[in-house]
C-alpha positions in Angstrom: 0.0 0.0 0.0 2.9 1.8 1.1 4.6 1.4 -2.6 1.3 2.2 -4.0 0.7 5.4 -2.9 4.8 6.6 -3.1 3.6 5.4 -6.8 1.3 7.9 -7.1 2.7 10.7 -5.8 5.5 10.5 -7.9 3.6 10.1 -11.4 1.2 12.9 -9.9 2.9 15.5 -12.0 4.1 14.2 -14.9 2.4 14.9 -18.4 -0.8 12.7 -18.9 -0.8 11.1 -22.9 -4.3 12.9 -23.4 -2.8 16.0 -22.1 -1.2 17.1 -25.5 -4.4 16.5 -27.5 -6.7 18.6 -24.7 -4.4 21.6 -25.2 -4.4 21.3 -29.2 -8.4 21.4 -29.0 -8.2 23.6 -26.8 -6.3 25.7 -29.1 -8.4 26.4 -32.3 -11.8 25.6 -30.7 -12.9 28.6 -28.8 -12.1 30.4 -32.5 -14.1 28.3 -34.5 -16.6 28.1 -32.4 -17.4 31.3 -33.0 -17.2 31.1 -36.8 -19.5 28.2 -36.7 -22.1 30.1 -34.6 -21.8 33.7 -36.0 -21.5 33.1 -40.0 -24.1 30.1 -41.0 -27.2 31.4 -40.5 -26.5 34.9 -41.9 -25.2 33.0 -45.1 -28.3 31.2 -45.1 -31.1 34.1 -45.1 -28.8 35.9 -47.1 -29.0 32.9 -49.9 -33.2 33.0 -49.3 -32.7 36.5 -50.3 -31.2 36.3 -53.5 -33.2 33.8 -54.3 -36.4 35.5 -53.2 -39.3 36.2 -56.1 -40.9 39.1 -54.4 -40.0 42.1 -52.7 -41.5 41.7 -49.7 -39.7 38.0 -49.0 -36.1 39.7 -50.2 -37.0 42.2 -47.0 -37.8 39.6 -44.8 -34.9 37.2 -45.3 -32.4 40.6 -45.8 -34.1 41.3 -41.9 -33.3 38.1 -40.8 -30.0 37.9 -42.4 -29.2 41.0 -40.3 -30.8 40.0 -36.8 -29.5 36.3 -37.3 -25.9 38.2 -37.8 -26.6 40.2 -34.6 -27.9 37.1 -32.1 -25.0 35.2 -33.8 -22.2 38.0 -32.6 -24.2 38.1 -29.4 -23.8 34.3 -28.3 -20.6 33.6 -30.7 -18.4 36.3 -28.2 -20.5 35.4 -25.1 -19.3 30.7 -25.9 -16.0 32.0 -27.2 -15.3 33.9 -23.6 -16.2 30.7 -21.8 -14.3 28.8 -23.7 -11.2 31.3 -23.2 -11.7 30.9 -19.8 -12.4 27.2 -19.5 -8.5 27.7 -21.5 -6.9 29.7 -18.8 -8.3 27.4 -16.3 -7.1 24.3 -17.7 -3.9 25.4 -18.5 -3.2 27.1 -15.0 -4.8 23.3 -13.2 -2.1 21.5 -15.7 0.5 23.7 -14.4 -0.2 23.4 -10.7 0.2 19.2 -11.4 2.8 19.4 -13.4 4.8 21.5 -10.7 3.8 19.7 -8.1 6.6 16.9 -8.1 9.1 19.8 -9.6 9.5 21.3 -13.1 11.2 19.5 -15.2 13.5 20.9 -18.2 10.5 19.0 -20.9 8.0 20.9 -19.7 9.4 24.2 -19.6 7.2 25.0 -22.8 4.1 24.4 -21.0 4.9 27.6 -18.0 5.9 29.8 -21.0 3.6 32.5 -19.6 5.7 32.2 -16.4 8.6 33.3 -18.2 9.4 36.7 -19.1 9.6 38.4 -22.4 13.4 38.2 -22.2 14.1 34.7 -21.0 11.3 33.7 -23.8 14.0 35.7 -26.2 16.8 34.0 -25.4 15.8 30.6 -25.2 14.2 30.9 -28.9 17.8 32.4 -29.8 19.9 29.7 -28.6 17.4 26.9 -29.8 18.3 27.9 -33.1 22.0 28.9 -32.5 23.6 26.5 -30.2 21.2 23.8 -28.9 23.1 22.3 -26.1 23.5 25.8 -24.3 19.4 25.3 -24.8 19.0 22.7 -23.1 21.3 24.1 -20.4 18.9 27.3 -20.1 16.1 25.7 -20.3 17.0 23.1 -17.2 17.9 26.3 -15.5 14.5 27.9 -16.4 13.1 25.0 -14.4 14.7 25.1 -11.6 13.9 29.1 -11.3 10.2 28.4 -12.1 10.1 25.8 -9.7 11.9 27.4 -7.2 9.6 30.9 -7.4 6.6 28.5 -7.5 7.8 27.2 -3.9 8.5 31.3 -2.5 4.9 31.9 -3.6 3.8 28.9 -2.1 5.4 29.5 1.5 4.3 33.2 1.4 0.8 31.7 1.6 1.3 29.1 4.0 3.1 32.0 6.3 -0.1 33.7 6.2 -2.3 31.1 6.8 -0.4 29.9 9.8 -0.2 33.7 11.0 -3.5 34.3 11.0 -4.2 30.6 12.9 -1.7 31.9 15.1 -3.9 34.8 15.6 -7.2 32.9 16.2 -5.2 30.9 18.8 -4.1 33.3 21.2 -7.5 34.6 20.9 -8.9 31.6 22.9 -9.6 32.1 26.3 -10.4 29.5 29.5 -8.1 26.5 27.7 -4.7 25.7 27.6 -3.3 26.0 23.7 0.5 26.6 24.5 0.9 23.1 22.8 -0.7 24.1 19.7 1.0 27.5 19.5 4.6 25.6 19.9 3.0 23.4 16.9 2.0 26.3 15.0 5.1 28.7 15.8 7.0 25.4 14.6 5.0 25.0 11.2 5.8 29.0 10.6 9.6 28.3 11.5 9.6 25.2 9.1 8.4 27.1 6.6 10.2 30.2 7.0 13.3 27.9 6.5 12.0 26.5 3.3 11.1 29.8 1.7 15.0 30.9 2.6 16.3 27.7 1.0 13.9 28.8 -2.4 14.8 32.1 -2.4 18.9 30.9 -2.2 18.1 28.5 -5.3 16.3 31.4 -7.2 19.3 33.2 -6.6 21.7 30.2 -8.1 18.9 29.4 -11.1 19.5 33.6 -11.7 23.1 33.3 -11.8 23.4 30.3 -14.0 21.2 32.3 -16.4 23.3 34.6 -16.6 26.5 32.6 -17.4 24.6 30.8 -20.1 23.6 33.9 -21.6 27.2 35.5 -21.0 28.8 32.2 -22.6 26.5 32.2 -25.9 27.1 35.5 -26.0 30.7 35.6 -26.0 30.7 32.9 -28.8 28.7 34.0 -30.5 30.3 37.5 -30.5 33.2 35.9 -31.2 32.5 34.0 -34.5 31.2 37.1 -35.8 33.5 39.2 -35.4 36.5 36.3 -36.7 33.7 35.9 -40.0 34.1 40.3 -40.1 37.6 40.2 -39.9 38.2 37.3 -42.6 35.5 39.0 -45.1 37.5 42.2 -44.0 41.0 40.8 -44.8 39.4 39.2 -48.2 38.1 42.4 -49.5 41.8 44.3 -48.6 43.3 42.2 -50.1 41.1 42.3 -53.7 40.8 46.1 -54.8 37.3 47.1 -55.9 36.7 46.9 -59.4 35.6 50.5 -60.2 38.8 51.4 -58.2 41.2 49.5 -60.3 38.8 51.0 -63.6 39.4 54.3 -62.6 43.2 53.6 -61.9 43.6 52.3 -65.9 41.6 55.3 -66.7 43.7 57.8 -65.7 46.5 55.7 -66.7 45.4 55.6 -70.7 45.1 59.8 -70.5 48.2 60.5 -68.9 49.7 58.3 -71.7 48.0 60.3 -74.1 49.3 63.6 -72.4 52.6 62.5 -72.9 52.1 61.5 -76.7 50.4 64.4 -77.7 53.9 67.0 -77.4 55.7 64.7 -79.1 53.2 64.8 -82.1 53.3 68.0 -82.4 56.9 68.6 -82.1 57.4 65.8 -85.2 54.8 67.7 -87.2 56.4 71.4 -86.4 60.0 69.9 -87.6 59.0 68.1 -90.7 60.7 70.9 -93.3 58.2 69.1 -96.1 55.7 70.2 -94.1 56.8 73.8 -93.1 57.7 74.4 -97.3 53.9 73.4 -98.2 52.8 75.8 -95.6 55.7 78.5 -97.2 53.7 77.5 -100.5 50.3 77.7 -99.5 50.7 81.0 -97.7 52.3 82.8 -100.7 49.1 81.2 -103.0 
């Protein structure tokens, strides 16, 4: 009997098989839902009135078509905010069993909402980057959920034994120093345990941040070595337009240089000045 019940306390808060479908139903139905209940009868009336004969059944059905759509909105938001709830419900019950033997790192994605918007960020970066540092952060995003879940957890108990405390020493005309010593040791045990949390929260913090620090620095630091090798490439290769302009200015100063010289030939050539001699005197 003994085994039996250590049994089920230890399968108490693992993830049932039907779990998985529940949450996908849960999912899509309180949406379609409201499809299904706001948009057929509309459609339907609306079809009677475009098939109508007369005037006066077009006006009916185009009335109906427009009350229909009106009830429909009415009772489609009023079953999709149930369902919503009924949602949030579920999901926070699944929770509370799941985290009741201890979160473990698989079902992390179920307490997503627990997390916050930049632990959600990081995890999705390092899924896709490095996967073992993943898995890493996400073990240590159980241990901090589970070891806020047990600081909330005591807080309450605190108060509850307080305020029994308080109703205690109330009591007149009977002895209760043996239940206060009971009581003031239930507020001391659990006083302890919420120190022990908080000291874990504190070490589940920390490791966060030396995961992050460590897939930061590498990833930092392949970057930069890709920068400096596509750096060093591109030194190393001159730019095109750069090397055009180069040859460019090249080709005129050659054709600076050439141009003197022409005209220095041309000037010297005495066949040429004697034809200008001639041509002058014409």
């Amino acid at each position: 009997m003994a085994g039996l019940k250590s049994m089920i306390q230890k399968t108490e808060g693992k993830l049932k098989p039907g779990d998985e479908r529940v949450a996908s139903l849960l999912r899509w139905s309180p949406w379609l839902s409201f499809v299904l209940i706001t948009i057929p009868l509309p459609i339907v009336f609306l079809g009677f009135f475009l098939a109508s004969a007369t005037t006066d059944s077009a006006a009916v059905y185009l009335l109906l078509s427009f009350v229909s759509m009106g009830l429909g909105l009415v009772v489609g938001l009023l079953v999709l905010t149930l369902l919503l709830f009924y949602r949030r419900r579920w999901h926070n019950r699944l929770r509370d069993r799941l985290a009741a033997d201890g979160i473990t790192g698989a079902e992390v994605a179920w307490f997503t909402r627990e997390l916050s918007s930049e632990e959600r960020r990081i995890w999705r970066e390092l899924k896709s980057k490095n996967p073992l540092l993943a898995d890493a952060y996400c073990q240590t995003l159980a241990n901090r959920l589970t070891a806020t879940r047990i600081i909330a957890k005591s807080r309450g108990e605190v108060l509850r034994v307080e305020r029994q405390i308080n109703r205690t020493r109330h009591i007149s005309g009977v002895d209760t120093s043996s239940l206060l010593n009971d009581l003031l040791s239930d507020r001391q045990r659990v006083d302890g345990l919420r120190q022990e949390a908080t000291l874990r929260l504190s070490e589940a913090k920390a490791q966060l941040q030396a995961i992050e620090a460590a897939a930061n620095r590498k990833l930092s630091q392949s970057e930069t070595d890709t920068m400096l090798r596509r750096l060093a490439t591109s030194q190393s290769l001159p730019p095109l337009a750069l090397e055009m302009a180069n040859l460019e200015r090249e080709a005129l100063r050659e054709v600076e240089r050439s141009e003197p010289k022409q005209e220095f030939i041309e000037s010297s050539d005495p066949t040429q000045v004697g034809l200008r001699d001639s041509s002058v005197k014409q």
